[in-house]
C-alpha positions as CSV (number, residue, x, y, z in Angstrom):
1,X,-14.4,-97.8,-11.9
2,X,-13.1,-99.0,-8.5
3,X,-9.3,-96.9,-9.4
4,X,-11.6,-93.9,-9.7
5,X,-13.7,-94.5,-6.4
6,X,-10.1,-94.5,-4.8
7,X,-9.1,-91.6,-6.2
8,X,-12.2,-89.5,-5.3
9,X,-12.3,-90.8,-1.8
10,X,-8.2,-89.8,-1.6
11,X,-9.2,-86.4,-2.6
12,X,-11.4,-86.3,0.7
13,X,-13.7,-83.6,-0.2
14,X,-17.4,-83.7,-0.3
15,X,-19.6,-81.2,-2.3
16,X,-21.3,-78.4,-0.3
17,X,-24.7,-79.9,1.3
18,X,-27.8,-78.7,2.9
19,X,-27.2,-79.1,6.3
20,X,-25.1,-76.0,6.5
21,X,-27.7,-74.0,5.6
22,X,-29.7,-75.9,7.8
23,X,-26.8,-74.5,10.8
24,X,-26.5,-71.4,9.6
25,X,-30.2,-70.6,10.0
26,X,-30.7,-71.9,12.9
27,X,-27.4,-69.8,14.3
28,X,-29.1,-66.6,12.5
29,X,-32.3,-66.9,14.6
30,X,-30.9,-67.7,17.8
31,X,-28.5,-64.8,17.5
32,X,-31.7,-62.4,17.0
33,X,-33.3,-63.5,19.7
34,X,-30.3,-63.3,22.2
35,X,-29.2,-59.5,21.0
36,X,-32.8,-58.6,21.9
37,X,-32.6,-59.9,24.8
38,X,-29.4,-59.2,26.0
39,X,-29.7,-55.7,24.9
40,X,-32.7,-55.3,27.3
41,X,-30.4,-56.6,30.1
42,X,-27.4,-54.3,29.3
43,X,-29.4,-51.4,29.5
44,X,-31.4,-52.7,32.8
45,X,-28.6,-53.7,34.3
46,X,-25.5,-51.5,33.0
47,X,-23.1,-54.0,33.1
48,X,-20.1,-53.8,30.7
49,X,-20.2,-57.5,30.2
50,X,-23.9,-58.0,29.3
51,X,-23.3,-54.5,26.6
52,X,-20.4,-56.5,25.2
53,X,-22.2,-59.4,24.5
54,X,-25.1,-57.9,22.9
55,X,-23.1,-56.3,20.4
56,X,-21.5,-59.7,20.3
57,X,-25.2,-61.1,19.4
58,X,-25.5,-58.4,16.8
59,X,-22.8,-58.9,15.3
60,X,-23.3,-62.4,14.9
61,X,-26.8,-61.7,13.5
62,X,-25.4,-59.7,11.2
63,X,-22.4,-62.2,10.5
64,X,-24.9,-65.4,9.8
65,X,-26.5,-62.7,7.1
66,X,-22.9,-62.8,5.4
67,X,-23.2,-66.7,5.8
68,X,-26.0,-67.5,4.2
69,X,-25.2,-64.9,0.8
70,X,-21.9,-67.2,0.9
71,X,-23.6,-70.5,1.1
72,X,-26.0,-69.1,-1.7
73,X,-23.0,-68.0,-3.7
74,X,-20.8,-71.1,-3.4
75,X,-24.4,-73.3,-4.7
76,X,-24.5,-70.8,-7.8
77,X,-24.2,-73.4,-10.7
78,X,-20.8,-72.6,-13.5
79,X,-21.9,-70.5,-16.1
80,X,-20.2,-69.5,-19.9
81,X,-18.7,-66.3,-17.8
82,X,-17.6,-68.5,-14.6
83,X,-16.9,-71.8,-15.7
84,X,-15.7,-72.8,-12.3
85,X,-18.6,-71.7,-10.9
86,X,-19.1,-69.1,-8.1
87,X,-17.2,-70.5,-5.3
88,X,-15.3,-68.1,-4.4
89,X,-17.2,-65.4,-4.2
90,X,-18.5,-67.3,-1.1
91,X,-14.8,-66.7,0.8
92,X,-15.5,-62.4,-0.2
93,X,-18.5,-63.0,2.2
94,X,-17.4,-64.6,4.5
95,X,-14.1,-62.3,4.9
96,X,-16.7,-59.5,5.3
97,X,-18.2,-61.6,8.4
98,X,-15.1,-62.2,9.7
99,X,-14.0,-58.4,9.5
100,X,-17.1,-57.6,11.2
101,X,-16.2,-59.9,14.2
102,X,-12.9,-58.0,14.3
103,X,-13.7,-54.0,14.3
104,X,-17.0,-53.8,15.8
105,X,-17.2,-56.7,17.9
106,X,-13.7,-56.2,19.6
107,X,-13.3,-53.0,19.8
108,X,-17.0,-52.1,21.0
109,X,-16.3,-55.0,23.7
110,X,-13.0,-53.5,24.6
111,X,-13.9,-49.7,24.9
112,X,-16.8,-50.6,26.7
113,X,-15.1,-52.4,29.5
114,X,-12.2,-48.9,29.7
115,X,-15.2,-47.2,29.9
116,X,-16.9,-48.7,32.5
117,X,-13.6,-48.1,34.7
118,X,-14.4,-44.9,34.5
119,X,-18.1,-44.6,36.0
120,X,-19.2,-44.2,39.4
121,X,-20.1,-47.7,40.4
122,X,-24.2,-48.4,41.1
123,X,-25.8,-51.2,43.2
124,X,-27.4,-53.4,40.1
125,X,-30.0,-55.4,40.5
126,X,-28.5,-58.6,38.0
127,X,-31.0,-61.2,38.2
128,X,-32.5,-60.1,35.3
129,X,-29.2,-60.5,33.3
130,X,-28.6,-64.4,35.1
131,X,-31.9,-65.0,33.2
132,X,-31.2,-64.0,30.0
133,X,-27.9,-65.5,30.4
134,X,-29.5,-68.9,31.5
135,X,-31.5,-68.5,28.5
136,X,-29.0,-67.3,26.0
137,X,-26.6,-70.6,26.7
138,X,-29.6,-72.9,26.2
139,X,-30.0,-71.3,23.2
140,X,-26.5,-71.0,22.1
141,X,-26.1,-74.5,22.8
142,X,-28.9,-75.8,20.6
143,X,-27.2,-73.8,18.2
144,X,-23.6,-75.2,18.8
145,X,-24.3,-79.3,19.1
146,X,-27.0,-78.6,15.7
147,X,-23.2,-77.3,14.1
148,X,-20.9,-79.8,15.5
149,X,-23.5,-82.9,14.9
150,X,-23.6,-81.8,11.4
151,X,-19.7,-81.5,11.3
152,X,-19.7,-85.2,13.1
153,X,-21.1,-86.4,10.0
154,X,-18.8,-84.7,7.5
155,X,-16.0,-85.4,9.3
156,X,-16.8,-89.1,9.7
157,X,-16.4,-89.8,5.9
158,X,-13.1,-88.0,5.7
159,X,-11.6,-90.3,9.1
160,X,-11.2,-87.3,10.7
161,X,-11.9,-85.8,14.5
162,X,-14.7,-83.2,14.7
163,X,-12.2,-80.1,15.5
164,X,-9.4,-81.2,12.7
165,X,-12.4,-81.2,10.0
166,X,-13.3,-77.9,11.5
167,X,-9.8,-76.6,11.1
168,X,-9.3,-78.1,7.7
169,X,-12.4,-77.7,5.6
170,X,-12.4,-75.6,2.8
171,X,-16.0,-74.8,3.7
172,X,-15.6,-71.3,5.3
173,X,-19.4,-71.1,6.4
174,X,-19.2,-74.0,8.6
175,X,-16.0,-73.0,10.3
176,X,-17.6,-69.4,10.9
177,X,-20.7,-70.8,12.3
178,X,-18.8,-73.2,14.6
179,X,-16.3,-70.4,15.8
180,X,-19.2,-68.4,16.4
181,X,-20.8,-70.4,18.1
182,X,-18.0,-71.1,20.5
183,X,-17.1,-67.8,20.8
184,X,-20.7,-67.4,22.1
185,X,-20.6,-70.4,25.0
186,X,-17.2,-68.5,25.8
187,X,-18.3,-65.6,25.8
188,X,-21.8,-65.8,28.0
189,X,-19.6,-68.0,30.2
190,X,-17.3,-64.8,30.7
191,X,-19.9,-62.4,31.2
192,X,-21.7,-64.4,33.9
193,X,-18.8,-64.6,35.7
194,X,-18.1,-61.0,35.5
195,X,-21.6,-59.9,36.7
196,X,-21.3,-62.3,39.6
197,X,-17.8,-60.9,40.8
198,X,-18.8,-57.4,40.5
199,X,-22.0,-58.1,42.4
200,X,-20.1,-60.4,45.3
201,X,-17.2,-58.2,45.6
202,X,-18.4,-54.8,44.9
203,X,-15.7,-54.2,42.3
204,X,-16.4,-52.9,38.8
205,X,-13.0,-54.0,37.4
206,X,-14.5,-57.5,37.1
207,X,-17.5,-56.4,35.2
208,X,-15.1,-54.3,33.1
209,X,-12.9,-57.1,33.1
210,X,-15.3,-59.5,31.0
211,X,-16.5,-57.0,28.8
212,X,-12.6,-56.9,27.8
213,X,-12.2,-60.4,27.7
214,X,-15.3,-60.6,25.3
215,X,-14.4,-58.4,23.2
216,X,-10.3,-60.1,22.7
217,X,-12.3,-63.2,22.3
218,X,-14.0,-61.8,18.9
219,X,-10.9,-59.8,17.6
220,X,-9.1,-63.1,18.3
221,X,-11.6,-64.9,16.4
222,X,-12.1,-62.4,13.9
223,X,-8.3,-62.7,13.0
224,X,-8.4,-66.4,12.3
225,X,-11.1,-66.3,10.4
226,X,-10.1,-63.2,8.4
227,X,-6.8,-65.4,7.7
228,X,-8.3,-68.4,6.7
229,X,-10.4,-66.7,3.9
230,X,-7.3,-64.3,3.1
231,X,-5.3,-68.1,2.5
232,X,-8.7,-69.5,0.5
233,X,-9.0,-66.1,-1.7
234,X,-5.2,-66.1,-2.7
235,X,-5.8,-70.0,-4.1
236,X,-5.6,-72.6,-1.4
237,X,-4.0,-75.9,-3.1
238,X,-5.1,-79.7,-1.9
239,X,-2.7,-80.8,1.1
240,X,0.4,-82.9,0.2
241,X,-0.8,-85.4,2.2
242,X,-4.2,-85.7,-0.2
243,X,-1.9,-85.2,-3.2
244,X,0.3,-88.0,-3.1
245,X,-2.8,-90.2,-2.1
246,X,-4.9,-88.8,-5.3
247,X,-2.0,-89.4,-7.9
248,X,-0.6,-93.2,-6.3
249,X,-4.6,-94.1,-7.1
250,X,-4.5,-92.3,-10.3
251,X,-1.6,-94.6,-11.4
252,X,-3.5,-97.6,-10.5
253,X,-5.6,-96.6,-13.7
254,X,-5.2,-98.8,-16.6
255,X,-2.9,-96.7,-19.4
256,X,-1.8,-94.5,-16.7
257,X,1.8,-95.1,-16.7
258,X,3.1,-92.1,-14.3
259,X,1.9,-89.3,-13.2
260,X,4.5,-86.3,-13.5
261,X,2.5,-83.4,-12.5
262,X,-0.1,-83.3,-10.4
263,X,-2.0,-79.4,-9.0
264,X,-5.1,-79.0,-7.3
265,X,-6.2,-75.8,-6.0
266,X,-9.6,-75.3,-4.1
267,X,-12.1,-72.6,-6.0
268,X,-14.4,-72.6,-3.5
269,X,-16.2,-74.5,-0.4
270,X,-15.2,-77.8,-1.4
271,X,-14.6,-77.1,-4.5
272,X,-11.5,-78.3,-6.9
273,X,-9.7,-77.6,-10.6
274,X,-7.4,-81.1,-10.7
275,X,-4.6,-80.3,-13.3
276,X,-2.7,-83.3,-14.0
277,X,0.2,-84.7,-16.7
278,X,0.7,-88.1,-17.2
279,X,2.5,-90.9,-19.0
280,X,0.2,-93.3,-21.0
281,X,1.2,-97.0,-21.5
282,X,1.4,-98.1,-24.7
283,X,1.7,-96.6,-28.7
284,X,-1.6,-95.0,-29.3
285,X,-2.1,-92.1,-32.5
286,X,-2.6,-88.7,-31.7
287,X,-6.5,-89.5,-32.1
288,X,-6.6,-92.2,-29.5
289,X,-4.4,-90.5,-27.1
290,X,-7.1,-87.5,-27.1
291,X,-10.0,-89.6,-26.3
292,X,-8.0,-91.5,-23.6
293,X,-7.4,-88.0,-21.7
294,X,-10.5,-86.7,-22.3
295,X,-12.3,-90.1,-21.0
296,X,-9.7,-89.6,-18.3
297,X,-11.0,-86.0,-17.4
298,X,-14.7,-86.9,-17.5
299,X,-13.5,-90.1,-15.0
300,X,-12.0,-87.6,-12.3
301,X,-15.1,-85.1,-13.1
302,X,-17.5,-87.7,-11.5
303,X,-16.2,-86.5,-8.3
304,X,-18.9,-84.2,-7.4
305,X,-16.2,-81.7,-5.3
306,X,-14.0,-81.7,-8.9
307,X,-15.5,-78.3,-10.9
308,X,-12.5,-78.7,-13.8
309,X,-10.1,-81.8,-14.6
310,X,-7.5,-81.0,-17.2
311,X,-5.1,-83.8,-18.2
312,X,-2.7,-83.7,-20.7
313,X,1.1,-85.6,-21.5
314,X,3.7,-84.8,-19.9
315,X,6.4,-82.7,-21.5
316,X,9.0,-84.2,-23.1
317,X,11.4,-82.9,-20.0
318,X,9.1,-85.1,-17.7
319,X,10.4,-87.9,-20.0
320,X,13.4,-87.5,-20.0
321,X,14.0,-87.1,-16.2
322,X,12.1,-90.8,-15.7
323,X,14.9,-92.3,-17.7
């Protein structure tokens, strides 16, 4: 028992769990509130930067929508049709997030800030837009920390910093929802500044400026995201690092000899088939060697992130290269 609570702590994956959800709503109804409200100040104040980042906030309203269908799709128990379960559908939602970050956030941001090059330039009035600014952040922020203290704690039982565990999680939810959420404190940051330049100088290139700078921000964003799933969908295996660490504990286990193949592939947010082949101590009969893998494949199945464990012998090539 204590080989196999080795192993599953050396895979270093934890099974999908309700604070995300948790995040991801709280992201969703912040996001309404701020596209309202920064909508009313774009067309108020007809700066380029406050338009970009209300199509921002819609986006991300919309985006968080995406979210929450993957994190319902990724908890959708394995069924006689998906025996590994529904995890990847999860990444096809989130890719449609991600695409929506890229063409409609990026390029609205970007075409609106040409555009505003382009039109006379008006005396505004942007106090109206500092407030719902002021107010956006707050919000935003609440937001952010709810995300990152939730990713403290994940990343605490794995030994790793808050941003690596960001960056390598196989849960592509929670790195959405933190990116977003960056992207947002960014991007508010951007526009404020913007606004203020425009109004101190008298020059419309910085207004236009931000609402460019927005919108690379997203199609920046967008991209990395849209990568990550594209990696996850195409079949992501478990890091070499993780590897070697899962099959030195698996031949700590009594009758495991050597371990001569070892695969595992993620199949959604935290999600894992192991495939292994091994060499088993000992003369055993073709009946006893089948209910020592099979224990062994229910053993490595207690790890609640392992969907499938297939273990078999290893081929009689295997043997003969360990000679």
């Amino acid at each position: 028992m204590r080989t196999f609570s080795r192993f599953h702590r050396r895979l270093g994956t934890d099974a999908p769990a309700p604070g995300q959800a948790r995040a991801a709503a709280i992201a969703l109804g912040t996001g309404a509130l701020m596209a309202i409200g920064k909508t009313a100040a774009a067309l108020y104040t007809g700066s380029a930067s406050m338009s970009a980042e209300a199509v921002h906030s819609w986006v991300s309203t919309v985006t968080e929508i995406f979210l929450i269908a993957a994190y319902l799709a990724a908890r959708r128990p394995a069924d006689s049709g998906h025996p590994l379960g529904y995890g990847r559908e999860s990444y096809v939602w989130s890719l449609f997030a991600s695409i929506g970050m890229f063409v409609v956030g990026a390029q609205v941001g970007f075409w609106r800030g040409l555009r505003q090059l382009d039109l006379p330039d008006a005396t505004t009035d942007y106090r109206f837009g500092y407030i719902v600014i002021a107010l956006s952040f707050g919000l935003q922020f609440v937001s952010f920390m709810q995300a990152i203290r939730f990713v403290r704690e994940r990343a605490a039982e794995r030994d790793l910093g808050v941003f690596k565990h960001v960056f390598d999680t196989s849960d592509s939810q929670l790195r959405a929802v933190v990116t977003g959420d960056f992207i947002a404190l960014v991007g508010l940051a951007v526009a404020g500044m913007g606004m203020a330049l425009h109004q101190v100088t008298g020059q419309v290139a910085y207004d236009a400026a931000g609402s460019m700078l927005i919108g690379m921000l997203m199609g920046v964003a967008g991209l990395f995201l849209i990568n990550v799933n594209r990696h996850y969908l195409a079949g992501m295996p478990l890091s070499e690092e993780r590897s070697a660490a899962a099959v030195k504990a698996l031949e700590a286990v009594p009758l495991v000899e050597r371990v001569t193949f070892f695969f595992a592939e993620f199949v959604g947010p935290d999600r894992l088939i192991v495939v292994v082949r091994v060499v088993i101590a000992g003369e055993h009969d073709q009946a006893a060697l089948s209910r020592i893998l099979h224990a062994l494949e229910m053993r490595i199945m207690e790890h609640k992130s392992v969907a499938r464990a297939i273990v078999a012998l290893a081929t009689p090539e295997e043997m003969e290269r360990l000679r």
